[in-house]
N, C-alpha and C positions, 0 to 999 in steps of 0.2 A: 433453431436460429442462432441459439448463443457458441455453437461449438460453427459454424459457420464464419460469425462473425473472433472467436478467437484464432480461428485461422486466418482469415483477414489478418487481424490485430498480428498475428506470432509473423507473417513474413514484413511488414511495413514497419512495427515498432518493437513488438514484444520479443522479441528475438535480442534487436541490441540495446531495447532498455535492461535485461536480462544480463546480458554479459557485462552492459556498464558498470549495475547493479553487483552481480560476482565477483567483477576484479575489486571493485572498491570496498567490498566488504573484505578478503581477503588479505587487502594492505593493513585497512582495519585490524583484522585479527593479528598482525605480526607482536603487537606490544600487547599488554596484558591489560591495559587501561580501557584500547581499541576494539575488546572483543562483544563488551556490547554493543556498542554500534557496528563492529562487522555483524552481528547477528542479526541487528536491524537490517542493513545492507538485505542482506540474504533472503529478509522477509518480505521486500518491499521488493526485491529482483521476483520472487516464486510469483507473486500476489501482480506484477507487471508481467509477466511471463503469459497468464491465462487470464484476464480479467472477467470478465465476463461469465454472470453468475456467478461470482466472487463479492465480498462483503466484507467490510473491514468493521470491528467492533470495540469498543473499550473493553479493556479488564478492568473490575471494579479493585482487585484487588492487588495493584500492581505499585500502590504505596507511594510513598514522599521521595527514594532513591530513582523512582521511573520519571517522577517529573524533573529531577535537577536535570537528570539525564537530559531529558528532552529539550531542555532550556539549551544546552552546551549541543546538542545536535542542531539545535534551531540558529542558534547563532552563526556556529562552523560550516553547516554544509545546509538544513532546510530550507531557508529562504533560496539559497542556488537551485534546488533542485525542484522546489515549487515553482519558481519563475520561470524555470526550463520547460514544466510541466505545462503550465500556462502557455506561451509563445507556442507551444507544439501542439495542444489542444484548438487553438484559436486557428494556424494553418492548419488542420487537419478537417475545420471544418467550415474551410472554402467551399468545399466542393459535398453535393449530397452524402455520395458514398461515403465520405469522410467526417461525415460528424455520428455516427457511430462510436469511431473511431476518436475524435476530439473527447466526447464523454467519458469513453474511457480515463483520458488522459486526465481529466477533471476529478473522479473519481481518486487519482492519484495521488492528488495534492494535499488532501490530510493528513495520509499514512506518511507522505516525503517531510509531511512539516513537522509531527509528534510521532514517531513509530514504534518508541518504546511504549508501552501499555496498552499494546493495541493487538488484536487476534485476525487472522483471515479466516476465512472459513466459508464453503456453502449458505449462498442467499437462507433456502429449505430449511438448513440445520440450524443457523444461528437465529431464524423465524422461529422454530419449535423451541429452543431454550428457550426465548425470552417467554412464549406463550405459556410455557410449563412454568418460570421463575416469578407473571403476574398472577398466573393462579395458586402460586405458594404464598404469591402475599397477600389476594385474597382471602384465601383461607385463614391466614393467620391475624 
């Protein structure tokens, strides 16, 4: 169902939230300041690209330099891109077929608001770390 509904997703949205996502990270990377956030760019274009069965998680270990970050992405460009997010989830789930599709969009709006300190990854995979990482503290 999920590889069904990302083809849905890849011709209606994820296609040109993907390219939007590319170009803008690439301007990004021109200056040297820009490249973390082209990198964010890049991560939130892959992660809009195939949503579905995708999961976005914190890194624990991503420090005091990942949140300024995030503060100066939130201010410049997050809130633009979460409200984009919004308005497009909200028509997109006018219609049955399209709220699928609106979820997605929803889904989006954390990683567009803080994307520094944050990982994509397999629903599966990122389920088994945390299962292995509560039972190490268990143990311990």
């Amino acid at each position: 169902m999920k590889t069904i509904l990302n083809l849905i997703w890849l011709v209606f949205s994820g296609f040109w939230l993907f390219l939007g996502y590319l170009v803008a990270g690439l301007l990004l990377c021109v200056t040297i300041i820009g490249i973390p956030f082209g990198v964010a760019a890049f991560r939130i274009g892959v992660y809009a690209l195939w949503p579905f069965g995708y999961t976005t998680v914190e890194r624990r270990d991503a420090g005091a330099p990942s949140f300024v970050v995030n503060v100066l992405w939130l201010i410049l460009a997050g809130w633009w891109l979460a409200l984009g997010h919004i308005l497009t989830g909200l028509a997109l789930c006018v219609t049955i077929i399209g709220i699928p599709l609106g979820i997605a969009n929803f889904k989006l709006i954390p990683v567009s608001l803080f994307p520094l300190g944050r990982e994509v990854g397999p629903m599966a995979s990122i389920n088994h770390d945390c299962d292995v990482m509560v039972r190490k503290m268990i143990r311990n």
